[in-house]
C-alpha positions in Angstrom: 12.3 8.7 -17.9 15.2 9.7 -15.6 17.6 11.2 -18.5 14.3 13.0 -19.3 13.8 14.4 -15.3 17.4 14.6 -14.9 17.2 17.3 -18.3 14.8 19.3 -17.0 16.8 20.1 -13.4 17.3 23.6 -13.3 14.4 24.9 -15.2 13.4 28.3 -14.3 9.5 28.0 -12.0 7.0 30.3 -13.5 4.3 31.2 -11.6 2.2 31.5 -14.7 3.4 29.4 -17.3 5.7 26.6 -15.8 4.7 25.5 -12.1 4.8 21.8 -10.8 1.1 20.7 -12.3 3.5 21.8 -15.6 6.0 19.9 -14.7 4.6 16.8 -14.4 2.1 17.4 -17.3 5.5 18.0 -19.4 7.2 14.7 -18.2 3.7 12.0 -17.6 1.0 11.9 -20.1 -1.6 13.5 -17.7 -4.5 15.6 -18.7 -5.0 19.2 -19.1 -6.5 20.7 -16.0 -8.4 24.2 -17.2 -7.2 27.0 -14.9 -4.6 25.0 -12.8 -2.7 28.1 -11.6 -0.2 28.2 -7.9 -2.5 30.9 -6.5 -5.6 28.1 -6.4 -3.4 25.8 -5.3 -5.6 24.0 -2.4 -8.5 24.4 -5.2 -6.0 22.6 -7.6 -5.2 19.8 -5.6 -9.3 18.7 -5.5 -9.1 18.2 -9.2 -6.1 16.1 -9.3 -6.9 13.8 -6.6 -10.5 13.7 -9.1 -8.2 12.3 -12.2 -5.8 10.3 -9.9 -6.2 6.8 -8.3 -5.0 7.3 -4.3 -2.6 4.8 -3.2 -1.0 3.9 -0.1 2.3 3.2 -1.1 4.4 4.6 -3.8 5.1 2.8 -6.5 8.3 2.8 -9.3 6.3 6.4 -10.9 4.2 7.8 -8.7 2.3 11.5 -8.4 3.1 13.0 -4.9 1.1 15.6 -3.1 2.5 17.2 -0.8 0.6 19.3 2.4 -1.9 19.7 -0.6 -0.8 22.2 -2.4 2.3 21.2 -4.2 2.8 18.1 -7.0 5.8 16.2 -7.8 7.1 13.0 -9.8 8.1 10.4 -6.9 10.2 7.6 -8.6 11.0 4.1 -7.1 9.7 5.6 -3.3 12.9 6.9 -3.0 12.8 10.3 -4.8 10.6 13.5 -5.8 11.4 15.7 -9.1 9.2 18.8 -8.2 9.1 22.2 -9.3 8.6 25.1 -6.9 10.5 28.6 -6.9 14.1 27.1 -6.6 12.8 25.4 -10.3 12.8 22.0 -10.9 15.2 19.9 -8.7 15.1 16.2 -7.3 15.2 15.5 -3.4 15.2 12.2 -1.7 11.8 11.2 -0.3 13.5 11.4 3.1 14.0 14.9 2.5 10.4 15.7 1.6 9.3 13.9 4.0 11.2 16.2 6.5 9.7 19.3 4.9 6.4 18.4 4.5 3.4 17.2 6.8 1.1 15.5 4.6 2.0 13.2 1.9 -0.2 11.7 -0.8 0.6 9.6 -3.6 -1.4 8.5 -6.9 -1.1 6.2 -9.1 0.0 7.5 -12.6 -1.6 5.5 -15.8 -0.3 6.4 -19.1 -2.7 4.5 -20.7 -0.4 2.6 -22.8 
């Protein structure tokens, strides 16, 4: 999974067609959420935390929410591949942590 993050670093944000629900959707087998768009962000975040199991802690993949409006990929608790308009990058948790208030993380299950 990290060659497959690592791959994607740099890839251009679209506020259309490729934001962070996008990202993750393009790297986790997560479902199609009809009419998932950045402007309906807060809106957004309801219907993920409907699909996702809220955990405390997170664990070695996790989905992160951040100030509830923003997604991201946090692996091992220790980092966050996100996209936003600088496109897809990875920070340390430490980092996000810094720049945003409220964190929430769900449990991703890939079914497998």
């Amino acid at each position: 999974m990290i060659q497959r993050l690592n791959a994607l670093i740099g890839k251009r944000y679209d506020i259309k067609n490729y934001h962070c629900y996008d990202f993750i959707k393009e790297i986790l087998d997560v479902p199609s959420l009809k009419d998932v768009s950045v402007a309906n962000a807060k809106n957004d975040i309801e219907k993920y935390s409907k699909i996702f199991t809220k955990i405390d802690v997170p664990e070695e993949v996790s989905i992160i929410e951040m100030n509830g409006m923003h997604v991201g990929i946090c692996i091992d608790g220790s980092h966050v591949y996100h996209n936003d308009k600088y496109g897809v990058r990875c920070e340390s948790l430490r980092n996000i942590k810094a720049q945003y208030k409220n964190l929430t993380y769900y449990r991703f299950e890939d079914g497998k």
